[in-house]
ROSE-4610 file (N, C-alpha, C; in Angstrom, 1 decimal, always signed):
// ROSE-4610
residu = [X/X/X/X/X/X/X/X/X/X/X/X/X/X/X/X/X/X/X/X/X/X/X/X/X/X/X/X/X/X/X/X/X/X/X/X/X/X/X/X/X/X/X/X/X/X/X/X/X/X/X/X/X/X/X/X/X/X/X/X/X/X/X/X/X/X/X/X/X/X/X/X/X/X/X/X/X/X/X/X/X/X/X/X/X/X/X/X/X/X/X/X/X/X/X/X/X/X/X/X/X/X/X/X/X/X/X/X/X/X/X/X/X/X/X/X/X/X/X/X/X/X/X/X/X/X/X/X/X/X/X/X/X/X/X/X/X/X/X/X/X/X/X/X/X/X/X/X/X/X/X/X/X/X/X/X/X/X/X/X/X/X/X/X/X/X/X/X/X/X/X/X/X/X/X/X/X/X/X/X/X/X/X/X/X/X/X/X/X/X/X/X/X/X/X/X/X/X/X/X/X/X/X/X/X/X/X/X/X/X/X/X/X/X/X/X/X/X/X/X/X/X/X/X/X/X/X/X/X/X/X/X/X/X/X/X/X/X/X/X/X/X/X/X/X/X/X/X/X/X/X/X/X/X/X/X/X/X/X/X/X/X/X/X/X/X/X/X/X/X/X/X/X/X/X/X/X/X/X/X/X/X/X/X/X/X/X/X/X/X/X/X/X/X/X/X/X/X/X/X/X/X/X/X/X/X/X/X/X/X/X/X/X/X/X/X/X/X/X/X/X/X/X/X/X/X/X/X/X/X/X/X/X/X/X/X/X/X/X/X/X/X/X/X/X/X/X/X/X/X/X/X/X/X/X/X/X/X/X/X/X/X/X/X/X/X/X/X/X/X/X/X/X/X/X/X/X/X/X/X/X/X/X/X/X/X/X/X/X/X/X/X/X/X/X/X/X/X/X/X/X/X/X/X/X/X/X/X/X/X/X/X/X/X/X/X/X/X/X/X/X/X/X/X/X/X/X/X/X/X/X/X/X/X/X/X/X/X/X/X/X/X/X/X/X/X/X/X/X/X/X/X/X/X/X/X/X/X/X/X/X/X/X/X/X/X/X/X/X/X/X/X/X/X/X/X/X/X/X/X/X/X/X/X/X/X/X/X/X/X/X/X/X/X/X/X/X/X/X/X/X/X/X/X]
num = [1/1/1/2/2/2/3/3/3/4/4/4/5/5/5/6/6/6/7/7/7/8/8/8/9/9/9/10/10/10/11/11/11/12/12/12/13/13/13/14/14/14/15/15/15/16/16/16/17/17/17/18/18/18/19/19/19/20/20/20/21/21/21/22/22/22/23/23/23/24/24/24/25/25/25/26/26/26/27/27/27/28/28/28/29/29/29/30/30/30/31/31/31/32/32/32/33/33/33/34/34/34/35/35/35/36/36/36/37/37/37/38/38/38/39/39/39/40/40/40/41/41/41/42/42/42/43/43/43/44/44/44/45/45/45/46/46/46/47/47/47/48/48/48/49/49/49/50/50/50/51/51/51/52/52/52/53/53/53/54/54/54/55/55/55/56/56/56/57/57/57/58/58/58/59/59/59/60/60/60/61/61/61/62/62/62/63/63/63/64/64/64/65/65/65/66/66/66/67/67/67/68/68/68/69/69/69/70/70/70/71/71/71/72/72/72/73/73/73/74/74/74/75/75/75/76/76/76/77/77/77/78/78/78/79/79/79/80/80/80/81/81/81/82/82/82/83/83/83/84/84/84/85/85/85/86/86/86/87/87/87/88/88/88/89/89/89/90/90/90/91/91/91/92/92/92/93/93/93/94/94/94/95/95/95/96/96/96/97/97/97/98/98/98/99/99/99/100/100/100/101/101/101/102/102/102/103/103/103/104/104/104/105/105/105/106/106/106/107/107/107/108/108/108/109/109/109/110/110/110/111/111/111/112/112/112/113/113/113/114/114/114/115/115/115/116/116/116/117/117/117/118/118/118/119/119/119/120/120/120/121/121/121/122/122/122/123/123/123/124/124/124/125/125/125/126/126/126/127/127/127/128/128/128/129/129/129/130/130/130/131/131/131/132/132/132/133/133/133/134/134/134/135/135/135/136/136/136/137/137/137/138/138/138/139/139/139/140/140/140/141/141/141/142/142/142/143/143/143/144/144/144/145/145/145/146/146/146/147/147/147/148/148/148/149/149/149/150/150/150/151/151/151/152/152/152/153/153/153/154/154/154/155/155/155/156/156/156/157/157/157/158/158/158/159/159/159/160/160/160/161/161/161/162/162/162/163/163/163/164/164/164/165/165/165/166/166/166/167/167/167/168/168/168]
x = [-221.3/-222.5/-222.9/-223.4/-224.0/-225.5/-225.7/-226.8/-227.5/-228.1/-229.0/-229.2/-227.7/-228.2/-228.4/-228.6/-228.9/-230.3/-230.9/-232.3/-233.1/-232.2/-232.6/-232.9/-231.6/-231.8/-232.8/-233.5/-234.4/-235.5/-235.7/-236.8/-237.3/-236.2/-236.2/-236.9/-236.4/-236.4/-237.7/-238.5/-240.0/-240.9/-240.2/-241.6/-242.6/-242.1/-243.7/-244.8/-244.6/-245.7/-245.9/-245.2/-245.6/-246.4/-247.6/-248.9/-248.6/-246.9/-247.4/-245.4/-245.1/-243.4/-243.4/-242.7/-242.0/-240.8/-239.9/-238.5/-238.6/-237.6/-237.5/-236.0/-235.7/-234.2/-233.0/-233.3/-231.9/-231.4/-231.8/-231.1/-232.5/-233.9/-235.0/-235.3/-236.3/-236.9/-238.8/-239.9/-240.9/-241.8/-242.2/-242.8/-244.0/-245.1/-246.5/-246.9/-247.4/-247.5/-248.7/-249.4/-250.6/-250.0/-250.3/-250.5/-250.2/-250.8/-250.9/-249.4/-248.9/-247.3/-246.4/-245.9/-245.3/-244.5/-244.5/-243.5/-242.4/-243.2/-242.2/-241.8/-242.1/-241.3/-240.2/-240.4/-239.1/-238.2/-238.5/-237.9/-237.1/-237.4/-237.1/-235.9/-236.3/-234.8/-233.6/-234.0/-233.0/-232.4/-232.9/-232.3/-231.5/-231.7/-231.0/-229.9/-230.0/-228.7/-228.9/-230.0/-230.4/-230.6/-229.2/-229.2/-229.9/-230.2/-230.8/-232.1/-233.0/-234.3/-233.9/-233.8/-233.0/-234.3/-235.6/-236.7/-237.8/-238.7/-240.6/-241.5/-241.9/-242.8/-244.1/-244.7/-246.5/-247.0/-247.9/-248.1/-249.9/-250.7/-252.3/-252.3/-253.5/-253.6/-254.9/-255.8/-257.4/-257.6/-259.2/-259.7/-259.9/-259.6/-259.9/-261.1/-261.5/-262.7/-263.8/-262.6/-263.1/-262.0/-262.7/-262.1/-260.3/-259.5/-258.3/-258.0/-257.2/-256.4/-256.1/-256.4/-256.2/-254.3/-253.5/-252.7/-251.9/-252.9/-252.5/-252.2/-250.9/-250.6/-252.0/-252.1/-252.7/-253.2/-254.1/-254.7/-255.0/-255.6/-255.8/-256.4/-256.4/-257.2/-258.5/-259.8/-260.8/-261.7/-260.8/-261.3/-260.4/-260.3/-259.4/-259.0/-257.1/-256.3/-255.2/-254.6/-252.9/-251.9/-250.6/-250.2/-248.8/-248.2/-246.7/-246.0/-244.6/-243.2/-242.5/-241.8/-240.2/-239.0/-238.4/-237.6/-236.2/-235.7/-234.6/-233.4/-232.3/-230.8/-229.9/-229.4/-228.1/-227.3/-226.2/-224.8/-225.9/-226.2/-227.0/-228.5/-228.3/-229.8/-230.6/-232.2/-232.9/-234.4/-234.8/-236.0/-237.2/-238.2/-238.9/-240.6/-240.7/-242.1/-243.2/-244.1/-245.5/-246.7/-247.2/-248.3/-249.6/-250.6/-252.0/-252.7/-253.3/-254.4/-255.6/-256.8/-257.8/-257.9/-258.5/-259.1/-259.6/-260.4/-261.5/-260.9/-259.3/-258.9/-257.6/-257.0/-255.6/-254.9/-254.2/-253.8/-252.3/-251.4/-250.4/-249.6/-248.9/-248.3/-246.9/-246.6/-245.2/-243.9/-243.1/-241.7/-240.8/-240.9/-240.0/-239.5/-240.1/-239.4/-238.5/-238.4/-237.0/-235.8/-236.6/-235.9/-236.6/-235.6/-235.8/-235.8/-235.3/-235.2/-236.8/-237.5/-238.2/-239.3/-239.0/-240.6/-240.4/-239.4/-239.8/-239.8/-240.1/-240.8/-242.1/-242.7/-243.5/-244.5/-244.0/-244.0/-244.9/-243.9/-244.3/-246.0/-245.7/-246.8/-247.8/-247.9/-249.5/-249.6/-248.6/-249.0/-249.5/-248.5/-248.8/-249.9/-250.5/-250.8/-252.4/-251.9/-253.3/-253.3/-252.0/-251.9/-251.5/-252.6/-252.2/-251.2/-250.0/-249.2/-248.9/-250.0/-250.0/-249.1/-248.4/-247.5/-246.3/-246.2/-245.0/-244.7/-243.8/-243.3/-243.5/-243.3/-243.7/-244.7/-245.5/-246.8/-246.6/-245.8/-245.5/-246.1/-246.1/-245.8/-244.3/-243.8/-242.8/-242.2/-243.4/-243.4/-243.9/-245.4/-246.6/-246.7/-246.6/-246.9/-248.1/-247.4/-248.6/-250.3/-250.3/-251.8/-252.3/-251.9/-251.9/-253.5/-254.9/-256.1/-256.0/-256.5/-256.9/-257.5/-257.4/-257.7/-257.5/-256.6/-256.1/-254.9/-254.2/-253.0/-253.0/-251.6/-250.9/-250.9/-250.3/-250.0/-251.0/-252.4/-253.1/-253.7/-254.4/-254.3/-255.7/-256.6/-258.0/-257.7/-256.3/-255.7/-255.5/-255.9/-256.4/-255.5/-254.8/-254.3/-255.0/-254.0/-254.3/-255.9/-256.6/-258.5/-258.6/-258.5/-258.3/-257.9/-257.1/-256.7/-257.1/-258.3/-259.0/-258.1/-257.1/-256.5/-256.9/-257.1/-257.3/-255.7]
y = [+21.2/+20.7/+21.3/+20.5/+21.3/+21.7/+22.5/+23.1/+22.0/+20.9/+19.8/+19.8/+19.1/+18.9/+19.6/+20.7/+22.0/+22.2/+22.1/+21.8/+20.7/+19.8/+18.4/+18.7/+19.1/+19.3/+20.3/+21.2/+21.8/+21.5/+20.5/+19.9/+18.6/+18.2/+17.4/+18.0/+19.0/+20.2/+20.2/+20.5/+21.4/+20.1/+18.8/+18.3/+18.0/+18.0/+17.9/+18.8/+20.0/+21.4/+20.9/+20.4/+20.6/+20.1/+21.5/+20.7/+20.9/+21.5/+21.7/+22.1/+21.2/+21.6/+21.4/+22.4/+22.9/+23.2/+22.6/+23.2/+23.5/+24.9/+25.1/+26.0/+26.4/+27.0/+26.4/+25.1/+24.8/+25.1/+25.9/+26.4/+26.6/+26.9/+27.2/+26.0/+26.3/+25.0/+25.9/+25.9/+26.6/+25.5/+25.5/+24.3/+25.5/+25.0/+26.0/+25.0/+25.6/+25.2/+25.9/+25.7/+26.3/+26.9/+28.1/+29.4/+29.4/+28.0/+27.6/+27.4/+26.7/+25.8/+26.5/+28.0/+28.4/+29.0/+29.3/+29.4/+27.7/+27.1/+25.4/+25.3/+25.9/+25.6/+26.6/+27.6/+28.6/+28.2/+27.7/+27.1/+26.0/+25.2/+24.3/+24.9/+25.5/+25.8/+26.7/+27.5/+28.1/+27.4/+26.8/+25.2/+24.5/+24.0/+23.5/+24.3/+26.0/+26.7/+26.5/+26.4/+26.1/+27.8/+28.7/+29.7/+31.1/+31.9/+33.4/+33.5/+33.9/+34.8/+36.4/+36.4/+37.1/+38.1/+38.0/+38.6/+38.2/+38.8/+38.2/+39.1/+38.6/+39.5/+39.2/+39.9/+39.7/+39.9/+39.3/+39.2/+39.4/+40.0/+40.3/+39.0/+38.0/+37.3/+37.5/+38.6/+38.1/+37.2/+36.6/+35.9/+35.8/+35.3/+35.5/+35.9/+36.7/+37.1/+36.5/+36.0/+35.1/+34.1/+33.1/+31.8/+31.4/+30.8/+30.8/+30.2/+30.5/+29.6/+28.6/+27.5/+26.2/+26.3/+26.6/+26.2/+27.3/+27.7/+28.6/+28.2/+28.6/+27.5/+27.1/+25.5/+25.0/+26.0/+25.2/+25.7/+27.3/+28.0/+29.6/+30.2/+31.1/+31.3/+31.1/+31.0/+30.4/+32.0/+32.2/+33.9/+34.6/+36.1/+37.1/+36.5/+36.4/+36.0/+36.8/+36.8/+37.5/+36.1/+35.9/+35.4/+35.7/+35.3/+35.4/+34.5/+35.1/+34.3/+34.5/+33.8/+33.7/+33.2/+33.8/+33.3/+33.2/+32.1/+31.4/+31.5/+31.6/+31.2/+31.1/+29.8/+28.8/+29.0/+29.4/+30.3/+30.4/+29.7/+30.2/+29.2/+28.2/+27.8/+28.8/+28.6/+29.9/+28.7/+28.4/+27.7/+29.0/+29.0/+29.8/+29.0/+29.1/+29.0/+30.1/+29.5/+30.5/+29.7/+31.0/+30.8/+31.6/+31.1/+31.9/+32.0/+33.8/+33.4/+34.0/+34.2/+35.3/+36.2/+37.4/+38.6/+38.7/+38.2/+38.1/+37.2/+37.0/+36.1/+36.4/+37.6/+38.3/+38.1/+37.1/+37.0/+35.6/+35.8/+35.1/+35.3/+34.1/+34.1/+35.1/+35.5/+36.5/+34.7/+35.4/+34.3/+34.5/+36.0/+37.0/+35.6/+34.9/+34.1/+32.9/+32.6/+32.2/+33.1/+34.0/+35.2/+36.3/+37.3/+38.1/+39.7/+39.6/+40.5/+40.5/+39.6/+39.5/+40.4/+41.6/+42.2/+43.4/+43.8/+44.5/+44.2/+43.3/+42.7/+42.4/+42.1/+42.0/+43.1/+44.5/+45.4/+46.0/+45.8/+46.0/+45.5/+44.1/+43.1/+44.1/+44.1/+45.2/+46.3/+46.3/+48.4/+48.2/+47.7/+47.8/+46.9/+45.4/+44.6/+44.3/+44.8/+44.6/+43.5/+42.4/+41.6/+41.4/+40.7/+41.1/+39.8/+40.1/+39.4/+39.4/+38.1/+37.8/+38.1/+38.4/+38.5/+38.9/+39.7/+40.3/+41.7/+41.9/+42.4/+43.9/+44.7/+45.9/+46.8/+47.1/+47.8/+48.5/+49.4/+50.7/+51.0/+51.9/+52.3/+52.3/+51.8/+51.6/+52.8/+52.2/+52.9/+54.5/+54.2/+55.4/+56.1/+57.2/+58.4/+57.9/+58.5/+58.2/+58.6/+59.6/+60.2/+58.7/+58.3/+57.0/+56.9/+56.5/+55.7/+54.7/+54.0/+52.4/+52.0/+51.0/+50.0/+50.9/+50.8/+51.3/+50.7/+49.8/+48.8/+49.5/+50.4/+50.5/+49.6/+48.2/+47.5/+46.3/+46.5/+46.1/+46.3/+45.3/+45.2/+46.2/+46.5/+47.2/+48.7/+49.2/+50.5/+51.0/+52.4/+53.1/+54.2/+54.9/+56.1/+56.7/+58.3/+58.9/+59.0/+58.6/+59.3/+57.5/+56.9/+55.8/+56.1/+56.3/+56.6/+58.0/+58.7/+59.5/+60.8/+61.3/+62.0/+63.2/+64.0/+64.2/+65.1]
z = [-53.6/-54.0/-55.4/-56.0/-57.7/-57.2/-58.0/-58.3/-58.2/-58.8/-58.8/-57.3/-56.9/-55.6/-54.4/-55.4/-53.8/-54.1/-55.2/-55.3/-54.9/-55.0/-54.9/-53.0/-52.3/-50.8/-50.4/-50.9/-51.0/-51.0/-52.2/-51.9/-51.2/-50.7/-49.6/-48.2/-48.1/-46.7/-47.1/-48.0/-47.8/-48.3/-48.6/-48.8/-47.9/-46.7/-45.8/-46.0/-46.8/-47.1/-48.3/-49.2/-50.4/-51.2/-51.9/-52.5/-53.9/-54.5/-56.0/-55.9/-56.9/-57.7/-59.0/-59.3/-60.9/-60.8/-61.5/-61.6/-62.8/-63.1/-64.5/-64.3/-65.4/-66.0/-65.3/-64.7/-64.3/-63.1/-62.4/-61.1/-60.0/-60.8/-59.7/-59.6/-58.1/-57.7/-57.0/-57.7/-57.2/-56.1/-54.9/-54.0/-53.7/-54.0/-53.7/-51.9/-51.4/-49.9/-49.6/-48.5/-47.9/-46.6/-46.6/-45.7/-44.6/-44.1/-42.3/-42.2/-43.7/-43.5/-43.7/-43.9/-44.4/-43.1/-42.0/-41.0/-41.1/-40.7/-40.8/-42.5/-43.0/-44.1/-44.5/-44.0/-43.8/-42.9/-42.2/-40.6/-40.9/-41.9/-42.3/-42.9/-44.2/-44.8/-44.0/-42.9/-42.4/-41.4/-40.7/-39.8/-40.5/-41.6/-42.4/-43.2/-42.8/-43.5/-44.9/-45.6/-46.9/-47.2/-47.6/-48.5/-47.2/-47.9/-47.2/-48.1/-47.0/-47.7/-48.6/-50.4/-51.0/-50.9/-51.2/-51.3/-51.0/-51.0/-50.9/-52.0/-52.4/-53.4/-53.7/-54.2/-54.1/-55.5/-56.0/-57.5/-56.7/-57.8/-57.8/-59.2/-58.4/-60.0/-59.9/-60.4/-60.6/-60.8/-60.8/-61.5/-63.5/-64.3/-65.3/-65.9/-66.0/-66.7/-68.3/-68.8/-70.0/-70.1/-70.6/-70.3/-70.8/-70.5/-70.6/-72.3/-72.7/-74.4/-74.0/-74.9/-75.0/-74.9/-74.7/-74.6/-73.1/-72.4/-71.6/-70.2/-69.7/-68.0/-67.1/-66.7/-65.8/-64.5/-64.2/-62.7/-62.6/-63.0/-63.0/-61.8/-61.4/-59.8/-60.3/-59.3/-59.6/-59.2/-58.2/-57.8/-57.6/-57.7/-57.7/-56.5/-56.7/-55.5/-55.3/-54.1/-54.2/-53.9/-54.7/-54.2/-53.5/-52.7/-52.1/-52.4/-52.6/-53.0/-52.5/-51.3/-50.8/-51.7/-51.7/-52.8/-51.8/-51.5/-50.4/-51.8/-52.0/-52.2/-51.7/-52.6/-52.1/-53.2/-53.3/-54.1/-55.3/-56.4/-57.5/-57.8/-57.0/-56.5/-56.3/-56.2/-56.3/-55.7/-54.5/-53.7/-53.9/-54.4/-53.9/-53.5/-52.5/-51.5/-52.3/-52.9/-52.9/-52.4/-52.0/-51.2/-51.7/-52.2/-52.7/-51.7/-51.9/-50.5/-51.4/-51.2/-51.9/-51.2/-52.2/-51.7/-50.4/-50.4/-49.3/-47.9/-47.9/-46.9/-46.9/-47.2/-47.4/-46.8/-45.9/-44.7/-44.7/-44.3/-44.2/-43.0/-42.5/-41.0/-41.3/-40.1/-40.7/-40.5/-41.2/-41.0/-40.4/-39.6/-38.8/-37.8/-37.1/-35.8/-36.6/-37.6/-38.7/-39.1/-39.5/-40.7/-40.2/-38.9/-38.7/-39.4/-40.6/-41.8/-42.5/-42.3/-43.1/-42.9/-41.8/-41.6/-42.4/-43.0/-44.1/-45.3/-46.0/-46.9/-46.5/-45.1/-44.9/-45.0/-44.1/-44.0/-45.9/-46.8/-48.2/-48.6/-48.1/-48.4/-48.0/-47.0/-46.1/-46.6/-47.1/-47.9/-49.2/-50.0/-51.4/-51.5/-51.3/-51.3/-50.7/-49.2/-48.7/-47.9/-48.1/-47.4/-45.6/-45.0/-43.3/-43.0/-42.5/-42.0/-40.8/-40.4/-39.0/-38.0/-37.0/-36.4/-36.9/-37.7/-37.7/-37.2/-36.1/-35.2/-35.4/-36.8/-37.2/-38.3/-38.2/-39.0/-39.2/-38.9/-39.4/-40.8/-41.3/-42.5/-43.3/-44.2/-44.7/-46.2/-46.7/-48.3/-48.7/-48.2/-48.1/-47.5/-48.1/-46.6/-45.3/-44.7/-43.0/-43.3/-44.1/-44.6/-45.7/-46.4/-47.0/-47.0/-47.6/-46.8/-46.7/-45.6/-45.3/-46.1/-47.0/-47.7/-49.4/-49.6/-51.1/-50.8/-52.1/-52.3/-53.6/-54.1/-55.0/-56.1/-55.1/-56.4/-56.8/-56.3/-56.9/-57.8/-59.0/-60.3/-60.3/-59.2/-59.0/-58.6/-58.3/-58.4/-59.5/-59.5/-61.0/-60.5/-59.8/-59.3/-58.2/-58.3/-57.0/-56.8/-57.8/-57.6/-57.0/-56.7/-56.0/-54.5/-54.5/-53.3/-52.4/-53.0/-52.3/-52.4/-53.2/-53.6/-55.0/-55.6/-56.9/-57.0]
């Protein structure tokens, strides 16, 4: 199969979730999906043997605070949001699922009952992030020491350091 058409089978597999696609550099394929959909859309591609979950990763997109450049990418968050990215590959195909949630609604299903690797990525999500992932199998702490405080995310854009985190 070429590259095309492993994108092309990709986005076959996830169009029942999909509320937003961009392909760009030739080999990605980006399908944005809503939160509730994203177990059946993982499900989808691993049923279908469509590649391995290579990573997950979490971006902080505030809200903008002054208005965007006239030539600046579409659709901006409207309120400080986090988003999530699965990123699925097929030999050099590259699917990735994101999913935006807001601040105030941090919350995503785990994908562990597809892709049982995935609870430590998940794992990450909740620490650094802040993000709760519904049902996945382990809470632990992964990253952060165990003393760590509840409600401080590292890699949030509203993390200033250790005087953040109740530390001096």
């Amino acid at each position: 199969m070429t590259l095309q058409e492993l994108l092309d089978s990709a986005e076959k597999l996830l169009h029942p979730w999909t509320v937003g696609l961009t392909r760009f550099e030739g080999r990605r394929l980006d399908i944005v999906i809503k939160r509730e959909d994203l177990p059946a859309a993982a499900s989808a591609l691993v049923e279908a043997r469509w590649g391995y979950l290579s990573a997950i990763t979490g971006l902080d997109l505030p809200w903008p605070k002054t208005p965007p450049k006239a030539d600046a990418p579409p659709a901006p968050p409207t309120e400080d949001q986090l988003e999530v990215l699965y990123h699925f590959v097929n030999v050099a195909a590259i699917a990735t699922i994101r999913v935006r949630v807001p601040y105030s609604d941090a919350r995503v299903p785990s994908i562990c009952g597809p892709v049982p690797t995935a609870t430590l990525y998940e794992r990450e999500l909740q620490e650094m992030f802040g993000i709760t992932v519904e049902g996945t199998p382990v809470t632990d702490k992964l990253l952060l020491p165990d003393d760590w405080p509840d409600g401080v995310y590292p890699l949030r854009k509203s993390f200033t350091g250790f005087e953040t985190a109740g530390s001096k």
